[in-house]
C-alpha positions as CSV (number, residue, x, y, z in Angstrom):
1,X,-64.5,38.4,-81.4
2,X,-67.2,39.5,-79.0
3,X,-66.3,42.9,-77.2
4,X,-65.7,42.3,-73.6
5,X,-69.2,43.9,-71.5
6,X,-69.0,47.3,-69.3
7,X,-69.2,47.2,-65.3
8,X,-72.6,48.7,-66.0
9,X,-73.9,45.8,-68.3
10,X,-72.0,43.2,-65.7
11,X,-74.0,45.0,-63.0
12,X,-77.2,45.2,-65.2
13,X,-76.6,41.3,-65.9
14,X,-76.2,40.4,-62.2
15,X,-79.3,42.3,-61.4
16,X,-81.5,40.6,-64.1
17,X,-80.4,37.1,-62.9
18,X,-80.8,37.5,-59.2
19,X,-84.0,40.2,-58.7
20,X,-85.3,38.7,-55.4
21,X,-81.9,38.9,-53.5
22,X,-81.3,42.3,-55.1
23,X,-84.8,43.5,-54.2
24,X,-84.1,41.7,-50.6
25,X,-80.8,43.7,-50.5
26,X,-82.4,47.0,-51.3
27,X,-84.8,46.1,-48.3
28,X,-82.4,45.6,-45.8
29,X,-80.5,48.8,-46.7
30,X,-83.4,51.0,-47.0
31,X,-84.6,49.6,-43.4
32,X,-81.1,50.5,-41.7
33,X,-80.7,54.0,-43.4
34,X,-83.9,54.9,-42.4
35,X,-83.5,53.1,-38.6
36,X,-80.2,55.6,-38.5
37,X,-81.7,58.4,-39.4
38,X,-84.9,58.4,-37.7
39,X,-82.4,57.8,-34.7
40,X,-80.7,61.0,-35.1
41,X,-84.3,63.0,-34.8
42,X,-84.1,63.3,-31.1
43,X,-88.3,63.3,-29.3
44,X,-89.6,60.7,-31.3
45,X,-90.0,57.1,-29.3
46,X,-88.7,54.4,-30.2
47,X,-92.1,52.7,-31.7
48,X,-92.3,55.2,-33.8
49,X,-89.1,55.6,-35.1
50,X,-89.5,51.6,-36.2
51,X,-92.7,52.0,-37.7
52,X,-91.3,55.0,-39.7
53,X,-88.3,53.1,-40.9
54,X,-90.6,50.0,-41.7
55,X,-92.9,52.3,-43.9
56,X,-89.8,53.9,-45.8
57,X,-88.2,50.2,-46.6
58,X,-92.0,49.2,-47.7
59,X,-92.0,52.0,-50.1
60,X,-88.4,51.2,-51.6
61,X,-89.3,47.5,-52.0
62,X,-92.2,48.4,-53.8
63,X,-90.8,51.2,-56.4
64,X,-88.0,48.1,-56.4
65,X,-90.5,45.6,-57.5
66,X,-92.1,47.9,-59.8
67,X,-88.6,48.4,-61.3
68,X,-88.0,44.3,-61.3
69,X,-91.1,44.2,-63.3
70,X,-90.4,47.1,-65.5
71,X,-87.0,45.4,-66.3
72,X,-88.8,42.0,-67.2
73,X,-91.4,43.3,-69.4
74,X,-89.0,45.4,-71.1
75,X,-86.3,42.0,-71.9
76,X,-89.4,39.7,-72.8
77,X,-90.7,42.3,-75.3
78,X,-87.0,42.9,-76.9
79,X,-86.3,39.0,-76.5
80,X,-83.2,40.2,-74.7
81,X,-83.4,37.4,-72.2
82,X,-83.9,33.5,-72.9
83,X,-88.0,32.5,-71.7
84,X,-86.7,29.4,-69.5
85,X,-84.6,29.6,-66.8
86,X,-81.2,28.2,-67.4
87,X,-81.7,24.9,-64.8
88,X,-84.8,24.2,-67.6
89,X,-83.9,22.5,-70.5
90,X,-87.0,23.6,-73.3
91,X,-86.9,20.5,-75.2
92,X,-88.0,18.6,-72.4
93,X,-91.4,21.6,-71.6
94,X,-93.5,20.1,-74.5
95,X,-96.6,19.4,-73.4
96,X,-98.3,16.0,-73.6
């Protein structure tokens, strides 16, 4: 009998099969923690404040694709994950 999985592989799992929301996600949070705490820094304007919160959510959503990527490679190379997505059936992705 198979060993029921750990909260950490569920999450692990979850992430792997939806990276776009999660990267999405990641996005939206690291744009409203930053928008909250640039808020709290009084003599800034407001401009600024948005284009400093933009810049931080850019950087997390790149080091977050870079991670996405990093997780791919790493379950293509250990065949951890099946090469199709699961609405693709492979017997019909011969080519003619």
């Amino acid at each position: 009998m198979a060993e029921p999985k750990t909260k950490i592989a569920e999450i692990r799992e979850w992430i792997v099969e939806h990276k776009l929301r999660t990267v999405g996600c990641l996005w939206l949070s690291g744009i409203s923690g930053s928008i909250a705490y640039n808020w709290s820094k009084p003599g800034m304007k407001t401009s600024v404040r948005i284009i400093h919160a933009r810049l931080h959510a850019q950087a997390l959503t790149l080091a977050a694709l870079a991670g996405a990527a990093a997780v791919e490679y790493y379950d293509h190379k250990t065949g951890a994950t099946d090469r199709y997505p699961k609405f693709l059936k492979p017997d019909n992705l011969t080519k003619d």
